[in-house]
VOPAGU-2260 file (C-alpha; in pm, 1 decimal, decimal comma):
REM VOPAGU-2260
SITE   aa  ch    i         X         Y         Z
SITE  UNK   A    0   18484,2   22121,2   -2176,0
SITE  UNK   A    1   18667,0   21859,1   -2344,8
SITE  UNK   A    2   18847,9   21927,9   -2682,6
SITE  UNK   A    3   18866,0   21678,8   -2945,2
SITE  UNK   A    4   19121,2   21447,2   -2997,5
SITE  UNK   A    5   19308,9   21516,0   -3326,3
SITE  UNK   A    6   19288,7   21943,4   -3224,4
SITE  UNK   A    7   19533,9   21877,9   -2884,7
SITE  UNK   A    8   19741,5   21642,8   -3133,9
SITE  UNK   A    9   19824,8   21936,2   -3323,3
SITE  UNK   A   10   19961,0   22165,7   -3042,9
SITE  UNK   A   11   20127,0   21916,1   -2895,3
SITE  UNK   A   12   20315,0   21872,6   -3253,8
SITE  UNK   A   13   20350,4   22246,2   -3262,4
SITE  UNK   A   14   20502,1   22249,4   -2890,7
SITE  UNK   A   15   20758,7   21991,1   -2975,2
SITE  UNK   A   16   20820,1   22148,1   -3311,8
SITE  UNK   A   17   20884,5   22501,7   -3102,0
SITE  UNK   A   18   21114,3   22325,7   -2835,7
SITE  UNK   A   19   21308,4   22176,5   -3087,0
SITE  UNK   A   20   21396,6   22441,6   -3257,2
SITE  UNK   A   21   21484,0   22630,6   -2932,3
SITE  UNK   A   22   21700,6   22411,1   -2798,9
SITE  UNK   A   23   21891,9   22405,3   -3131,8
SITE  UNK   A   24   21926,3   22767,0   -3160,1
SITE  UNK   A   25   22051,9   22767,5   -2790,9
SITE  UNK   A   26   22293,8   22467,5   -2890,2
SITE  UNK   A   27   22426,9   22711,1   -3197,8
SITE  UNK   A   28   22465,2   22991,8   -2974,7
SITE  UNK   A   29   22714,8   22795,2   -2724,7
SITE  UNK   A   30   22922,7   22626,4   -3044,5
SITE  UNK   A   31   23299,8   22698,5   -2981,1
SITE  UNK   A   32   23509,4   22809,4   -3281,3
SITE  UNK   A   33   23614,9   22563,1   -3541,3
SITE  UNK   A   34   23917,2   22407,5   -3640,1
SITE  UNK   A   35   23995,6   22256,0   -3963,8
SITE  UNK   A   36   24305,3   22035,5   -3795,6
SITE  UNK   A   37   24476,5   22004,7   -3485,1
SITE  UNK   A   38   24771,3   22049,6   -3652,0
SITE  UNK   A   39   24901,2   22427,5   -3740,8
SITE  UNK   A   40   25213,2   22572,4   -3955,8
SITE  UNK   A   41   25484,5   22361,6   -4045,3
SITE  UNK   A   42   25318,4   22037,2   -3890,7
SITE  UNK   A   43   25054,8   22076,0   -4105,4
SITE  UNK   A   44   25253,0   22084,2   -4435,7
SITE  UNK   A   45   25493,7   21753,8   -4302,8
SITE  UNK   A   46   25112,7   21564,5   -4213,3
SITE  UNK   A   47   24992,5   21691,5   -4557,7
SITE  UNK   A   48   25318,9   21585,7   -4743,7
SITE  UNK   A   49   25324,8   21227,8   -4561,4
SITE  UNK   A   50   24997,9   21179,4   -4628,8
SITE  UNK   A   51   25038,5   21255,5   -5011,3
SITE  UNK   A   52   25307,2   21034,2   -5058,1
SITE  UNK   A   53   25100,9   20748,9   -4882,0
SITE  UNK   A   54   24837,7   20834,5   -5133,7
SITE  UNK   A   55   25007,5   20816,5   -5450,1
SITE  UNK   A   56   25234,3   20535,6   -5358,1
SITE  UNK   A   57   25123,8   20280,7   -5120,5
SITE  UNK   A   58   24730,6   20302,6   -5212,2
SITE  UNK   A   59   24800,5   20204,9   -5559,5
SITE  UNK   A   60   25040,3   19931,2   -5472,4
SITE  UNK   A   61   24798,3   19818,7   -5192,6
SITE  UNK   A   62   24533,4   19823,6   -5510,7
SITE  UNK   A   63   24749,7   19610,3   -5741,0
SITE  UNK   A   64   24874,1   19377,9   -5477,9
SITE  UNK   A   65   24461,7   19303,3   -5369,0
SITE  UNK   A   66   24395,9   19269,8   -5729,9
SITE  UNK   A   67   24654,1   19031,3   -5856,7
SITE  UNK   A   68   24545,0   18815,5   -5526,9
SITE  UNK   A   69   24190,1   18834,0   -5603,1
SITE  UNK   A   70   24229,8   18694,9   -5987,0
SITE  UNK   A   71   24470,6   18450,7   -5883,7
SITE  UNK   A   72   24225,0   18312,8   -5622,7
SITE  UNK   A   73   24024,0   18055,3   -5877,4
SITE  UNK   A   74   24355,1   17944,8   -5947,0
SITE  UNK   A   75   24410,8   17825,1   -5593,0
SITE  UNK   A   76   24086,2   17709,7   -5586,9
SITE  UNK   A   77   24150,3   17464,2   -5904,3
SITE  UNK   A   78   24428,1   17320,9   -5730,1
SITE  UNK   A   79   24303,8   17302,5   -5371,8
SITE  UNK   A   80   24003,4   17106,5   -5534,1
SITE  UNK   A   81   24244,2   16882,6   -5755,4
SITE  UNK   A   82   24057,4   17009,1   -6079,4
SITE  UNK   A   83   24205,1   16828,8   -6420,9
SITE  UNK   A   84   24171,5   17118,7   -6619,3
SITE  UNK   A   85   24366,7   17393,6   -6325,4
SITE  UNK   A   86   24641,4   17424,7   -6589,4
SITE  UNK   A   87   24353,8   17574,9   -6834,0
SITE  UNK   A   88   24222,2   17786,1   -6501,6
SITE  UNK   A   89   24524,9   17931,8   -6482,1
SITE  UNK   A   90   24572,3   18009,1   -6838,3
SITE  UNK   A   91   24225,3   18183,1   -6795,6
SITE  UNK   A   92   24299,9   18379,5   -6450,3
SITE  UNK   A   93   24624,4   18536,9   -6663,1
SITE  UNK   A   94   24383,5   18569,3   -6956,1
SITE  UNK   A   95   24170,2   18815,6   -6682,1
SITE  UNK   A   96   24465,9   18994,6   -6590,3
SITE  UNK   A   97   24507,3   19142,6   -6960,2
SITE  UNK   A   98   24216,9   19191,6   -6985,0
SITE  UNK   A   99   24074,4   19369,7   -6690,4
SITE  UNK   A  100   23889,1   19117,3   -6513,8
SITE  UNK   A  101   23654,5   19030,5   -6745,7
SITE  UNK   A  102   23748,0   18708,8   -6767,9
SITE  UNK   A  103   23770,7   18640,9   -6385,3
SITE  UNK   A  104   23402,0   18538,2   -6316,8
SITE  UNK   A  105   23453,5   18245,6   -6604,5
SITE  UNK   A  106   23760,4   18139,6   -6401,6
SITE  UNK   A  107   23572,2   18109,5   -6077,4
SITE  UNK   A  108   23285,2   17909,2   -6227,5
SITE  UNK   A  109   23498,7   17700,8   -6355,7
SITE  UNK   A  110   23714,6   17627,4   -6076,1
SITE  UNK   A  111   23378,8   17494,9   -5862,3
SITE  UNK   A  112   23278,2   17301,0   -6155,6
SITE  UNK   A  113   23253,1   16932,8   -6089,7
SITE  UNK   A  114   23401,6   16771,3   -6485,8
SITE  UNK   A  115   23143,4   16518,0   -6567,7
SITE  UNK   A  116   23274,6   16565,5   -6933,8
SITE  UNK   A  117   23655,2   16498,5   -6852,6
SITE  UNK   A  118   23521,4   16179,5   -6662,7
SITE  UNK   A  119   23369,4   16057,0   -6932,0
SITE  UNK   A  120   23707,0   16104,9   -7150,1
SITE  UNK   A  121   23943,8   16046,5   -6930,3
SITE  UNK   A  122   23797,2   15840,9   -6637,5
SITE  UNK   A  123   23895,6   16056,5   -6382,4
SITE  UNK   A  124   23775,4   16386,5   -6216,0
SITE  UNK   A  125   24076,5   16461,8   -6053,0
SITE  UNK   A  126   24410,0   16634,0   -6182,8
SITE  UNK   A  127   24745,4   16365,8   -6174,8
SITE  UNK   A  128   24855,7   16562,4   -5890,6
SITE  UNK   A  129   24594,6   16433,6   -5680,3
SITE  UNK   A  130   24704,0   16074,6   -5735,2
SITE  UNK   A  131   25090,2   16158,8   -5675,5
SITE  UNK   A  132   24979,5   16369,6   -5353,5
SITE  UNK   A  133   24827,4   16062,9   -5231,5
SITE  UNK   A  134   25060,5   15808,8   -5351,8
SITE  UNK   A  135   25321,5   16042,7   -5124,1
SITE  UNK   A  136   25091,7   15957,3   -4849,1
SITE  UNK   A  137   25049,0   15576,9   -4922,3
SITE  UNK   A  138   25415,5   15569,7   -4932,3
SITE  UNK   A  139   25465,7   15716,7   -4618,9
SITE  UNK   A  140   25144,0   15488,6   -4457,3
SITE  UNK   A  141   24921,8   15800,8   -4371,4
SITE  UNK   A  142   24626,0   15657,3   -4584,7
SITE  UNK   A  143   24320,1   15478,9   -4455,1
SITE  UNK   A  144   24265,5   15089,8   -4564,7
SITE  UNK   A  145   23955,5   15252,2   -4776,6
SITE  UNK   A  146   24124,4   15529,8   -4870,1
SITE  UNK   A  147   24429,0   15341,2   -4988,8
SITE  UNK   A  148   24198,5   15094,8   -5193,4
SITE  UNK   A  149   23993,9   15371,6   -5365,8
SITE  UNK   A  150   24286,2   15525,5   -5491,2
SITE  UNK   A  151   24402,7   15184,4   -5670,8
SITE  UNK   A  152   24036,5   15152,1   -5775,7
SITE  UNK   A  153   24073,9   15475,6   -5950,7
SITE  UNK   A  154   24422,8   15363,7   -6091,5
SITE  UNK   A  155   24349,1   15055,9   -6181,7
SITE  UNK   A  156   24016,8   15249,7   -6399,7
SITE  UNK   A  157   24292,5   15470,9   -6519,0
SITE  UNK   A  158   24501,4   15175,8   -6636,2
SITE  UNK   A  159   24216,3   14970,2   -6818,2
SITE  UNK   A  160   24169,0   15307,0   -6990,9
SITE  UNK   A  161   24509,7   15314,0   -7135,7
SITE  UNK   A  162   24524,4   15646,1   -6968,2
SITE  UNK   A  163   24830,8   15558,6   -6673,4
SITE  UNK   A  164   25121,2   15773,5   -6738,5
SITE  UNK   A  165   25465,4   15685,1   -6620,6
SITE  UNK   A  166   25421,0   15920,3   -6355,3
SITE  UNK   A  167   25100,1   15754,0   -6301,5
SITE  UNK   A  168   25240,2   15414,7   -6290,9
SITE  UNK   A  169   25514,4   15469,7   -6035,2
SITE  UNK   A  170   25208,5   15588,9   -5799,0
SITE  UNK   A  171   25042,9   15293,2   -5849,8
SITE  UNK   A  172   25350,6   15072,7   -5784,8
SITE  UNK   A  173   25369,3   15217,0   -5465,7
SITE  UNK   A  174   25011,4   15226,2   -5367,1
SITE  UNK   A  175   25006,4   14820,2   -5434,7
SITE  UNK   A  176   25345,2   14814,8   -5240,2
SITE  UNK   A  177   25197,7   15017,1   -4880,3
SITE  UNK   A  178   24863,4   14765,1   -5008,9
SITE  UNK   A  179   25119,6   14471,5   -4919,6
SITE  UNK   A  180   25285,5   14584,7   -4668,4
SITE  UNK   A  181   24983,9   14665,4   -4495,7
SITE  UNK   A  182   24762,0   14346,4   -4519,7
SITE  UNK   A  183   25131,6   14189,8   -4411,2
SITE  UNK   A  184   25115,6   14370,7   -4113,2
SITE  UNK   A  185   24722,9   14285,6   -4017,6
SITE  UNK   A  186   24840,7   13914,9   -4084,3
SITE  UNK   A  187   25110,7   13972,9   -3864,0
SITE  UNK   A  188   24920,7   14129,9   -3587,7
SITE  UNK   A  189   24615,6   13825,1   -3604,9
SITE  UNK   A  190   24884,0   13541,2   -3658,1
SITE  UNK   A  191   25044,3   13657,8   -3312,0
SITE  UNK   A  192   24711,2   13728,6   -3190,5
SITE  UNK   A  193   24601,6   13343,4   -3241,2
């Protein structure tokens, strides 16, 4: 006679239920003896003492040395990205330091921010260390043609705006001068050419 199908469900469950717990009794009857540490005596009060020291004196060190690094990071940020207001970032990442990093999440907002606002003002959304970092370059003739000509665009913007520092000027006196001396070399290269 056949039995139903949910009845043989259940002693199967009971079966497996019975081995399991056999097989774990058996595996608690076999367990060796244990051991806190490997080490024993003496060695165990040197690992204990090393360890200690590590934990009162390198952890918290380690701790400070990840925090500073972590606030100071939309700093970085503000001047990897050329941001006109990084001086006010950084102001703001010191700012979170005193006060426990509440201030930190502002600072990294703000870093990623794009300054429509400063545009508008000042006509530029990049810090003047952009446009000395690339009139460097120009100098040195590492800039593209379009690269070289968007950067006296932006000058030039800067200028009309009455907002060209000195600094700003000499920048632009040398972009105009690797300007010359390039379209002096192209009309060098297609007078030989012809």
């Amino acid at each position: 006679m056949h039995q139903p199908r949910g009845r043989s469900m259940k002693w199967r469950g009971r079966r497996l239920r019975a081995g399991l717990s056999t097989a774990i009794a058996l595996s608690l009857g076999w367990a060796s003896q244990a051991h806190a540490s490997f080490l024993e005596g003496d060695a165990l009060d040197t690992a204990a003492d090393v360890m200690s020291w590590v934990v009162l004196a390198l952890v918290p060190c380690l701790a400070i040395a990840v925090f500073w690094i972590v606030h100071v990071m939309p700093e970085k940020i503000a001047e990897k990205r050329h941001h006109p207001q990084k001086d006010a970032i950084h102001t703001l990442c010191l700012l979170s330091l005193v006060f426990g990093g509440l201030l930190w999440p502002l600072a990294w907002l703000w870093a990623y921010t794009r300054p429509i606002g400063y545009k508008m003002a000042f006509g530029t959304e990049k810090h003047e260390d952009f446009f000395v970092e690339h009139g460097e370059k120009a100098h040195r003739d590492e800039l593209e043609s379009e690269h070289l000509d968007h950067l006296l665009d932006e000058l030039e913007a800067l200028g009309r705006r009455g907002s060209l520092t000195p600094e700003l000027q000499l920048v632009r006196e040398r972009v105009l001068a690797a300007r010359a001396r390039r379209s002096a070399a192209v009309a060098t290269v297609e007078g030989g050419a012809a």
